[in-house]
MARDOVO-316801 format. One record per residue (C-alpha): residue number from 0; residue in one letter; z, y negated, x negated. Coordinates in Angstrom, 2 decimals, decimal comma. Example, Ala and Ser with C-alpha at 12.3 -4.5 7.8 and 13.67 -1.06 7.14 Angstrom:
REC  seq  type       c3       c2       c1
REC    0     a     7,80     4,50   -12,30
REC    1     s     7,14     1,06   -13,67
//
This chain:
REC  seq  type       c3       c2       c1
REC    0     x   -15,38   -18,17    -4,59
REC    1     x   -15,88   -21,28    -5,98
REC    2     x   -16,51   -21,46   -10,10
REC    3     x   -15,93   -25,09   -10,55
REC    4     x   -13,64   -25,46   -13,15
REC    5     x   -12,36   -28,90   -12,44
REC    6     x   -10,50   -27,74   -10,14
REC    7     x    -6,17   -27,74   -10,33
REC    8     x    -6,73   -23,87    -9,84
REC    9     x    -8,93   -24,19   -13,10
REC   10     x    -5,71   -26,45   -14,74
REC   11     x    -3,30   -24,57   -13,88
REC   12     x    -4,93   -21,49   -15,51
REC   13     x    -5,53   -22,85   -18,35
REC   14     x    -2,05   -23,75   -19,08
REC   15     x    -1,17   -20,21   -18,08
REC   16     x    -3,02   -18,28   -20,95
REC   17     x    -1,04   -19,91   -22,64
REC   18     x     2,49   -18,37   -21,92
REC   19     x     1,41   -15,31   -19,64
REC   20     x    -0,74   -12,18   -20,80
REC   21     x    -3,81   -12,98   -19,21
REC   22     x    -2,39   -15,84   -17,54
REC   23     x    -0,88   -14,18   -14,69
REC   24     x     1,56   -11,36   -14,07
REC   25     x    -0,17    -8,60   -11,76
REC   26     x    -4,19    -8,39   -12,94
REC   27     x    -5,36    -8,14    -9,03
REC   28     x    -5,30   -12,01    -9,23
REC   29     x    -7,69   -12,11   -11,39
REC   30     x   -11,27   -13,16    -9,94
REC   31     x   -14,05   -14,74   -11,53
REC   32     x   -13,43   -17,32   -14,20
REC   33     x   -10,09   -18,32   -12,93
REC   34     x    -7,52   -16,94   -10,16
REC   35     x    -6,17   -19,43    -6,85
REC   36     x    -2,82   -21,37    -7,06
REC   37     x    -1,63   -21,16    -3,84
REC   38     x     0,40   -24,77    -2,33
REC   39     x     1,82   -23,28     0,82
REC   40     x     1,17   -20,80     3,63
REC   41     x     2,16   -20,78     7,38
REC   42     x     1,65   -18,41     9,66
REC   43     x    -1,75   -16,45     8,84
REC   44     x    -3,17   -19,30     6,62
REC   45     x    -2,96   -20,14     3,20
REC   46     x    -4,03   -23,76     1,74
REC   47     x    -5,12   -23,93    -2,14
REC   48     x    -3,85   -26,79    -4,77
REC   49     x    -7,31   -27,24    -3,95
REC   50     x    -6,31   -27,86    -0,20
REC   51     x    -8,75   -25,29     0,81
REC   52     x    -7,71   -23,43     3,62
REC   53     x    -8,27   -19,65     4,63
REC   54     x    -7,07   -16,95     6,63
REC   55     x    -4,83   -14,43     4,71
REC   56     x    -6,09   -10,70     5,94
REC   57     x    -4,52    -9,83     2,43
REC   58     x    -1,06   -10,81     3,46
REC   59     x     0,03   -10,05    -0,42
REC   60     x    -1,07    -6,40    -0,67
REC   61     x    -0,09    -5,84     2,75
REC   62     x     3,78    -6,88     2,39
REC   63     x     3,73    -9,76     4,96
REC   64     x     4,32    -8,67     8,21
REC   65     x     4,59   -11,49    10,08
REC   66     x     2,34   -14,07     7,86
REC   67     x     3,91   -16,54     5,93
REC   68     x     6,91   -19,00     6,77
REC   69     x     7,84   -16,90     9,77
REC   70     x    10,20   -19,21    11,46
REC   71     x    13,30   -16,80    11,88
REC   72     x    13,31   -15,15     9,32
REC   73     x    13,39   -18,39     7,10
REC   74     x    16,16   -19,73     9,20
REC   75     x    18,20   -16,46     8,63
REC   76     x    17,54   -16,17     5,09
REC   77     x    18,84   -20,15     5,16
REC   78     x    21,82   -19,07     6,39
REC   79     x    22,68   -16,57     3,79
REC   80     x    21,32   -18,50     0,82
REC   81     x    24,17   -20,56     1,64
REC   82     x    26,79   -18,25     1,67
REC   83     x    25,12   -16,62    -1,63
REC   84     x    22,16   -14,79    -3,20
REC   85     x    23,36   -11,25    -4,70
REC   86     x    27,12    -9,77    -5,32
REC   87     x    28,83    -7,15    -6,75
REC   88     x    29,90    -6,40    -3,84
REC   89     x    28,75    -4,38    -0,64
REC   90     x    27,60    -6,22     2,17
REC   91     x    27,43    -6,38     5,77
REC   92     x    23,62    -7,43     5,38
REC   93     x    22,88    -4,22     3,82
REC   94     x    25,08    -2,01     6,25
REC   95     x    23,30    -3,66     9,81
REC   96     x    19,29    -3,26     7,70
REC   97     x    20,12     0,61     7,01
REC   98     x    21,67     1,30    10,94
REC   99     x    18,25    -0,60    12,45
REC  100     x    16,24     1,27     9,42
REC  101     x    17,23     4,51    10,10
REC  102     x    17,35     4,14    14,11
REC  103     x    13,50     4,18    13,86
REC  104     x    12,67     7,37    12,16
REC  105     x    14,89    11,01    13,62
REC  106     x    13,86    11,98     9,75
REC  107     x    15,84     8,88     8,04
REC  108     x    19,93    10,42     8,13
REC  109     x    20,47     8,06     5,12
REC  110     x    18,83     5,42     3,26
REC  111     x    18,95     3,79    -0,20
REC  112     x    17,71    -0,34    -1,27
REC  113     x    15,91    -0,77    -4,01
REC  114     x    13,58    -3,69    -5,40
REC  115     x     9,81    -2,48    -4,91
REC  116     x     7,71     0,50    -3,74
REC  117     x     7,43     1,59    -7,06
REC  118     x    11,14     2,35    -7,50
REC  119     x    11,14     3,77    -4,12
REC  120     x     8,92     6,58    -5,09
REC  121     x    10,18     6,69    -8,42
REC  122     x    13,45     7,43    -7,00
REC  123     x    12,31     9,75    -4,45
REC  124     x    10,71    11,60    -6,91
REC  125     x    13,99    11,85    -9,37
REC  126     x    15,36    13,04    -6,09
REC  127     x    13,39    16,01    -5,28
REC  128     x    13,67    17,16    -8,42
REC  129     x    18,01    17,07    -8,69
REC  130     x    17,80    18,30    -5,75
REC  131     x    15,63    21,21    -6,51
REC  132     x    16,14    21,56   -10,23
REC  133     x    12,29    22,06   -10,61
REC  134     x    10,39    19,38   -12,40
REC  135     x     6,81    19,26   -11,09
REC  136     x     5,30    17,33    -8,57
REC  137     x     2,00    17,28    -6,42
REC  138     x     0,12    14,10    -5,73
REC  139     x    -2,99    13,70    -4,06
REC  140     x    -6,07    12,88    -6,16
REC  141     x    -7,08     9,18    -6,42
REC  142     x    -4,06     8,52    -4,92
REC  143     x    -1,56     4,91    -5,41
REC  144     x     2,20     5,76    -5,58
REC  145     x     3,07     2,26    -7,97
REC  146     x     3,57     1,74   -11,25
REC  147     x     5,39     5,01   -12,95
REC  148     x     4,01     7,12   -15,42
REC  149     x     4,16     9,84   -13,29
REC  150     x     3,13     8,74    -9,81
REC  151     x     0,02     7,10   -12,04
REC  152     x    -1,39    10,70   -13,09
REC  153     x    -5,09    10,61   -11,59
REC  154     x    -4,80     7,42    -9,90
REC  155     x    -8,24     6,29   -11,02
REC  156     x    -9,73     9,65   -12,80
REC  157     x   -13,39     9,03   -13,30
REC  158     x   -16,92    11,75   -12,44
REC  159     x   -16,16    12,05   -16,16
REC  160     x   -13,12    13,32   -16,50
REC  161     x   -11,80    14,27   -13,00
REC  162     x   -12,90    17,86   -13,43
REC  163     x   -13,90    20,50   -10,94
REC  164     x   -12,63    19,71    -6,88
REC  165     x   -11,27    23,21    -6,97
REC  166     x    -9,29    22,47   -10,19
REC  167     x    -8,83    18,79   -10,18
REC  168     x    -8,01    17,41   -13,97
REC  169     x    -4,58    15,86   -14,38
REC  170     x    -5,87    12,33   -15,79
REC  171     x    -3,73     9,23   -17,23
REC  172     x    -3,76     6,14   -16,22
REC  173     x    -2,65     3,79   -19,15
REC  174     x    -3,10     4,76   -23,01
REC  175     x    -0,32     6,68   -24,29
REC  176     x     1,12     8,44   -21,37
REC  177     x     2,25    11,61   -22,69
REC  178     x     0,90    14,95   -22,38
REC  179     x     4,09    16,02   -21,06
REC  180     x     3,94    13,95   -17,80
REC  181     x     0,07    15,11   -17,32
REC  182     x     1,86    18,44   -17,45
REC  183     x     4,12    18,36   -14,92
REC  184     x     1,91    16,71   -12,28
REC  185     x    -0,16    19,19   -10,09
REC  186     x    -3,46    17,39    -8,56
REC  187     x    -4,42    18,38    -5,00
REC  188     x    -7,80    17,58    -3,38
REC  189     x    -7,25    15,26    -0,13
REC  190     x    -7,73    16,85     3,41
REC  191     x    -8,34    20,12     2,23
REC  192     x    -5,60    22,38     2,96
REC  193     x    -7,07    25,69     1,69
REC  194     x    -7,65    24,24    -1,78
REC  195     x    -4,73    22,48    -1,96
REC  196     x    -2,41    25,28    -1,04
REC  197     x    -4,48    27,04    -3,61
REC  198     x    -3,21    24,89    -6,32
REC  199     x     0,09    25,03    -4,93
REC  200     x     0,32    28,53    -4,80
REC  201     x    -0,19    28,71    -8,81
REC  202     x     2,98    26,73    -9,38
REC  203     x     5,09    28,00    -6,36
REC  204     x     8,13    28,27    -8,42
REC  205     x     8,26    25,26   -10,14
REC  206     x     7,27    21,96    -7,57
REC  207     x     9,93    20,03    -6,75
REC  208     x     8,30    17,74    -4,24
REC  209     x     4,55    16,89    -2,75
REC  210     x     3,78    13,46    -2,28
REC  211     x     1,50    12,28    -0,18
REC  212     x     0,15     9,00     1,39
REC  213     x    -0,93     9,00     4,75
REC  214     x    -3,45     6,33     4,59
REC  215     x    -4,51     6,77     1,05
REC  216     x    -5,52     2,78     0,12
REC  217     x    -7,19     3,91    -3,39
REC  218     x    -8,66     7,23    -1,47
REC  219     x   -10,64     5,29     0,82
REC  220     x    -7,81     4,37     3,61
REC  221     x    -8,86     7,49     5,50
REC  222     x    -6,00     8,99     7,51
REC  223     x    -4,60    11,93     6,49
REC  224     x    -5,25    14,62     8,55
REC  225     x    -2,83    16,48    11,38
REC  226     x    -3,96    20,15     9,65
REC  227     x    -3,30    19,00     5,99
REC  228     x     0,01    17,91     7,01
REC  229     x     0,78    20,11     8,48
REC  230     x    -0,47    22,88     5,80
REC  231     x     1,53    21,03     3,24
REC  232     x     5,04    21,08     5,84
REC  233     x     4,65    24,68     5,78
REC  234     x     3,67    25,10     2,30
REC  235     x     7,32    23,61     1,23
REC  236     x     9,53    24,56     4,16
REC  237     x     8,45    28,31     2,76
REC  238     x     8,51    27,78    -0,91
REC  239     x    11,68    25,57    -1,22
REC  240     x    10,26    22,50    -2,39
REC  241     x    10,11    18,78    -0,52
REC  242     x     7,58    17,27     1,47
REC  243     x     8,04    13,55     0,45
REC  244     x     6,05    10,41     2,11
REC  245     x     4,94     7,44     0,77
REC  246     x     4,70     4,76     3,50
REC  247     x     5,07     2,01     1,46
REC  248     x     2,17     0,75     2,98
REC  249     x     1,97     2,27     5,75
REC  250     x     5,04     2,42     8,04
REC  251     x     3,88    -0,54     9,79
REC  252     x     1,23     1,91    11,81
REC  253     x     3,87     2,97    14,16
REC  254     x     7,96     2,22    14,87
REC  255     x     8,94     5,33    12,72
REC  256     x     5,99     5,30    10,27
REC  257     x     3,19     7,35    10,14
REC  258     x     5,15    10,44    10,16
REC  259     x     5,49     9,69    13,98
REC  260     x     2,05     9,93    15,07
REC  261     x     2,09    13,46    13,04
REC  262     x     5,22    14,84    14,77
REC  263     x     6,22    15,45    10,92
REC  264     x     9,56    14,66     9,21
REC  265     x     9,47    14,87     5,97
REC  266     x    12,23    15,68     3,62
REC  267     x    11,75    12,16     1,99
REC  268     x    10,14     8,78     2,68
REC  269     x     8,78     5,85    -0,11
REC  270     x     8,86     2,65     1,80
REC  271     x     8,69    -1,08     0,86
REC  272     x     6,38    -3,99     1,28
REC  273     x     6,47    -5,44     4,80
REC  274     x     9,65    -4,32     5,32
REC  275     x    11,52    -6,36     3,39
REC  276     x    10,10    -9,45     5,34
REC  277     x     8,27   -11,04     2,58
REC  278     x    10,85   -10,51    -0,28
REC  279     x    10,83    -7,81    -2,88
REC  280     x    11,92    -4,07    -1,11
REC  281     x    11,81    -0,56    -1,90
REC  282     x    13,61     2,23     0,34
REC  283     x    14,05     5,59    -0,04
REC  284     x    15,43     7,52     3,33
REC  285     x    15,74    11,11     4,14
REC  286     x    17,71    13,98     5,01
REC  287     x    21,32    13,91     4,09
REC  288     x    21,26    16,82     1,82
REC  289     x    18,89    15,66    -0,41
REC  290     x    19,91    11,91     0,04
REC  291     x    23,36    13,19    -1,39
REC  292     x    22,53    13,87    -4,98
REC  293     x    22,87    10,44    -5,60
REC  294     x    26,22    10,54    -5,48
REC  295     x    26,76    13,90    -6,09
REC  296     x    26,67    13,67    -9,39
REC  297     x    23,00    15,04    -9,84
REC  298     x    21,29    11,47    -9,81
REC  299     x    23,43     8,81   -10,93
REC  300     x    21,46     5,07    -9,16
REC  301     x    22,20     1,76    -8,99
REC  302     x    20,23    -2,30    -9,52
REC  303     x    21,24    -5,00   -10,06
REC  304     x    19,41    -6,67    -7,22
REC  305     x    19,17    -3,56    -5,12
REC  306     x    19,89    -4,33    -1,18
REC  307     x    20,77    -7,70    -1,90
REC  308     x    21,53    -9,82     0,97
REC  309     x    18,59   -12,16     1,22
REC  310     x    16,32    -9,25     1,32
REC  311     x    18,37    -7,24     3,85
REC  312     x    18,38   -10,58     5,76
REC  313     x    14,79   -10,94     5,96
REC  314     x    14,19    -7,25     6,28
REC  315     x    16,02    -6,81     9,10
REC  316     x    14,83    -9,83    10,94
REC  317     x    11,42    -9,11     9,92
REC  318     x    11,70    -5,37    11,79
REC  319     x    13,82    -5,92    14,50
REC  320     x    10,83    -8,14    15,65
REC  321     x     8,48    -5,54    15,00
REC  322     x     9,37    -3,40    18,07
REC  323     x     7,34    -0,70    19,75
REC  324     x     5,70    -3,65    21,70
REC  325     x     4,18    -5,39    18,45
REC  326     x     3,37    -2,30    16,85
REC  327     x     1,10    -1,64    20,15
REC  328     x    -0,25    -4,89    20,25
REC  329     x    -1,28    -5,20    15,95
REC  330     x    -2,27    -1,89    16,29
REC  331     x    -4,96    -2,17    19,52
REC  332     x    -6,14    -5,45    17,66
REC  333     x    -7,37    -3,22    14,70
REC  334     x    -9,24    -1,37    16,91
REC  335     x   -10,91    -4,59    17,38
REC  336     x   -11,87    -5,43    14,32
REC  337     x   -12,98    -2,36    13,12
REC  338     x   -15,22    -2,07    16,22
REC  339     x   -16,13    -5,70    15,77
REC  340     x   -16,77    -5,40    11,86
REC  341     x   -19,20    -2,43    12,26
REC  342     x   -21,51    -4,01    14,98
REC  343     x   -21,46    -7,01    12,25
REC  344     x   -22,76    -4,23     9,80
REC  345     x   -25,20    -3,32    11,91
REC  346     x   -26,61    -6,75    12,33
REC  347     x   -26,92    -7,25     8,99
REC  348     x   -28,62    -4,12     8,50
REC  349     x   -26,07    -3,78     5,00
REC  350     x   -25,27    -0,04     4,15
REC  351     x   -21,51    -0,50     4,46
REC  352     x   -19,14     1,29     6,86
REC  353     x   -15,21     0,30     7,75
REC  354     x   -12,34     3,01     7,56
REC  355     x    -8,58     2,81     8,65
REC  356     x    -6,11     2,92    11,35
REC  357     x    -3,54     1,10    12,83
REC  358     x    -3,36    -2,36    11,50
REC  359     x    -5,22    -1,61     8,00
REC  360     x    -9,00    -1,47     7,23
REC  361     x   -11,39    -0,92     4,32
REC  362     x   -14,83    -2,22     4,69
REC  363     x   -17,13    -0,25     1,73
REC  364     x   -20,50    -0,74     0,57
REC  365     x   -21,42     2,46     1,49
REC  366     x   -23,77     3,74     4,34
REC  367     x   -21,54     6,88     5,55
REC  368     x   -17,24     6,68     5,62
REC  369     x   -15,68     8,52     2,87
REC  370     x   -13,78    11,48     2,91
REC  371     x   -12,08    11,49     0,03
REC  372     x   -11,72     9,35    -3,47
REC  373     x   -14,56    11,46    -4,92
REC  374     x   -16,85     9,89    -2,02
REC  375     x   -14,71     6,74    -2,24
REC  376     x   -15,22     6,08    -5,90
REC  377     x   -17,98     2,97    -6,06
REC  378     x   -21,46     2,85    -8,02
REC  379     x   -21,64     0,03   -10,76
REC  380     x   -24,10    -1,28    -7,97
REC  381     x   -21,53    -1,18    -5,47
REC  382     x   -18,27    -2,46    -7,82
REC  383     x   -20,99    -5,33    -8,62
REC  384     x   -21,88    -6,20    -5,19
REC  385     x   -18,41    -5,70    -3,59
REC  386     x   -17,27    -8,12    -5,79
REC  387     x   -19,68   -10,51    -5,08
REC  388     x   -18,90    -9,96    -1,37
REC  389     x   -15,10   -10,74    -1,78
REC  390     x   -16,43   -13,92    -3,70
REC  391     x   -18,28   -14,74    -0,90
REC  392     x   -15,74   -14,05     1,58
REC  393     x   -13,44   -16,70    -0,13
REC  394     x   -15,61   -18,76    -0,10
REC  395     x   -16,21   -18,69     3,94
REC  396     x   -12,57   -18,59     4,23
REC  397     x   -11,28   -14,87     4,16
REC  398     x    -8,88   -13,74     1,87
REC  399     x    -8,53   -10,09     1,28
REC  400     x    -7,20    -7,43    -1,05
REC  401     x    -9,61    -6,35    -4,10
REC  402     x   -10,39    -3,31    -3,48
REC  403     x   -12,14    -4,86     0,43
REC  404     x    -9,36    -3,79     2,27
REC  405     x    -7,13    -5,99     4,78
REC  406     x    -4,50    -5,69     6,92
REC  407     x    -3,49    -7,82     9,80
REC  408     x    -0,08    -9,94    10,96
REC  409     x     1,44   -10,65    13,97
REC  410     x     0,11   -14,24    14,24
REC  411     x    -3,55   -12,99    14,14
REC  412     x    -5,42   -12,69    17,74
REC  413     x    -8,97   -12,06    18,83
REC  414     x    -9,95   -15,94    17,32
REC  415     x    -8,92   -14,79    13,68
REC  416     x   -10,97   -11,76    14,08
REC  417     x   -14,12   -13,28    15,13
REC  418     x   -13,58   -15,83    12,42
REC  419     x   -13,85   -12,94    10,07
REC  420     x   -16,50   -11,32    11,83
REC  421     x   -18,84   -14,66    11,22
REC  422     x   -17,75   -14,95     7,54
REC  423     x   -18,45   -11,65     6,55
REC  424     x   -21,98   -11,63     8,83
REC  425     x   -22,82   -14,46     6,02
REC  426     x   -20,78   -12,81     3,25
REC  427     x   -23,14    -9,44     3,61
REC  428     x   -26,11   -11,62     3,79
REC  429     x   -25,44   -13,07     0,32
REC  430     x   -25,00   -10,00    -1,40
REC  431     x   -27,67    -7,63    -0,02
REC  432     x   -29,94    -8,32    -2,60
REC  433     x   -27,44    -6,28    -5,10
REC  434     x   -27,12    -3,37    -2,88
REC  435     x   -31,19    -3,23    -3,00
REC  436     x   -31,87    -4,02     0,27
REC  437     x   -33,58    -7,44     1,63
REC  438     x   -34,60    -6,54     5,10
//
């Protein structure tokens, strides 16, 4: 990326510090001395203040769908900015996004709007445990389920504090999380169901839910497993707790989610990001005895801004055109480019390796795949150099998430992916030098 600081990026950064913490609102923008301003974005390209151009495999986090300016759903989201933006009142918008919604997924009887993934899990979470009256709940270690204190618990634990795999360590994320919150969280080691039901087993009595992701991002965005799910579906049906979902990121893979490919249906399901067709979206869907503690008395739930029509507008247009037939089609193209991105590795003779599924892909600076987020955790060396390789990447025009993962849109074809293919051929050969190697 480039470091000139005469740049309006560099300008408009500077005036930032200046009224924002930081001088952004989310950190992740934050590269090098200064992060991009963004002047406009169509289709899977984004153009700088700058007026640099470059193709967006980060699609913000993963939430666009369809790349940016998708033509109907900004003529449908025209429509109803007209006719208003939010009411306190139901609407018809929210009533036709929950039929198509829950018409994908046999699990989804009933589904609640809410503003982000974050408050999607956080709700599905409050759920499980009305519905249960038990207060603990299971995450996977290294795991992403948004910004709550709970659903942080071991998020990013550390070889220094994580503990032993059989016994992972409950570990905060942000100073001055309480002890009681590390206390009611139960860690579980990812794709291991013998240990996990282990750990289960110790607090059969008291877990309200398990949560799991089924393409851990943070983990390594290695798919879960068919025998860990299916350890885990057992492991609640028999000990009266919920198996919930989060798919914020990942219901994209197939019509119905993940959960499809598994043959699972889970008690509960976390959703958000592309669905809501580039606006903010959280969902929560299930089955309709648990759905019904929120108006049962057990859960009371509202927003302000929850289902509001623009976002059920978008949403729906945004998913109704993401039938079985794109799914297919964005899904065999990430076959593609994860076959195409690992013959580039082996060109550049780098000691990196590219994980996912489905429309989603890591690459890491590592020689063998991960299994898990104690494999997946990076070196300094490799933190340094993957860094360095996103840089790069910018600067050959690739945009992509921090962490070196990407995900793909519906306006991407084969061209896009051998773009990315060249760029990160030079990309690797810019940073080899930090990973030790210079053949």
């Amino acid at each position: 990326m480039s470091k000139a600081n005469n740049s309006k990026s560099a300008g408009f950064f500077e005036r930032a510090k200046k009224v924002l913490p930081g001088g952004v609102s989310r950190n992740t923008l934050l590269r090098g001395q200064h992060p991009l301003y963004v002047s406009h974005g169509k289709g899977c390209n984004v153009i700088d203040v700058d007026n640099v151009q470059r193709l967006d495999f980060a699609n913000n986090m993963a939430s666009h769908i369809h790349g940016h300016a998708f033509e109907p759903i900004v003529e449908a989201v025209s429509k109803q900015l007209q006719r208003g933006s939010a009411f306190t009142m139901a609407t018809e918008a929210e009533l036709l996004f929950a039929e198509h919604m829950c018409s994908r997924s046999p699990a989804f009887d009933k589904i609640r709007f809410v503003n982000s993934g974050t408050e999607a899990v956080m709700a599905g979470m409050k759920a499980a445990r009305a519905h249960t009256g038990r207060s603990k709940i299971a995450k996977v270690e290294g795991s992403y389920h948004g910004a709550y204190d709970y659903a942080e618990v071991s998020q990013a634990p550390t070889p220094e504090n994580w503990g032993g795999i059989d016994h992972p360590n409950a570990v905060p994320l942000a100073w001055g999380t309480p002890e009681g919150v590390l206390d009611d969280m139960i860690i579980i080691p990812f794709n291991d169901p013998e240990k996990a039901v282990a750990l289960l087993e110790e607090h059969a009595d008291q877990i309200a839910c398990v949560l799991i992701d089924p393409i851990p991002h943070r983990i390594g965005m290695v798919p879960v497993t068919a025998e860990f799910v299916q350890a885990l579906r057992k492991w609640t049906t028999d000990n009266g707790a919920l198996l919930m979902f989060d798919e914020v990121i990942t219901f994209r893979s197939e019509v119905g989610g993940m959960q499809e490919r598994f043959d699972i249906a889970p008690d509960l399901t976390s959703m958000g990001k592309m669905i809501g067709g580039g606006f903010p979206v959280g969902a929560l869907a299930g089955r309709d005895e648990v759905m019904d503690v929120f108006v049962n008395g057990r859960l009371p739930h509202s927003g302000t801004f929850s289902a509001n029509p623009i976002t059920m507008t978008a949403g729906r247009v945004a998913m109704e055109m993401f039938d079985a037939d794109a799914v297919a089609r964005l899904n065999k193209l990430g076959e593609y480019v994860r076959s195409s991105l690992l013959e580039v590795i082996k060109i550049a003779d780098a000691p990196a390796c590219v994980t996912g599924t489905g429309s989603l892909f890591r690459i890491h600076l590592k020689a063998e795949a991960p299994k898990n987020y104690r494999e997946a955790h990076p070196s300094d060396t490799e933190k340094k150099a993957l860094s360095a390789l996103i840089d790069a990447l910018y600067d050959n025009g690739i945009m992509m998430i921090h962490t070196g993962a990407m995900a793909l849109s519906t306006p991407m074809w084969h061209d896009e992916i051998d773009q990315l293919s060249e760029a990160l051929l030079k990309s690797l050969g810019s940073i080899k030098h930090l990973l030790g190697t210079t053949k």
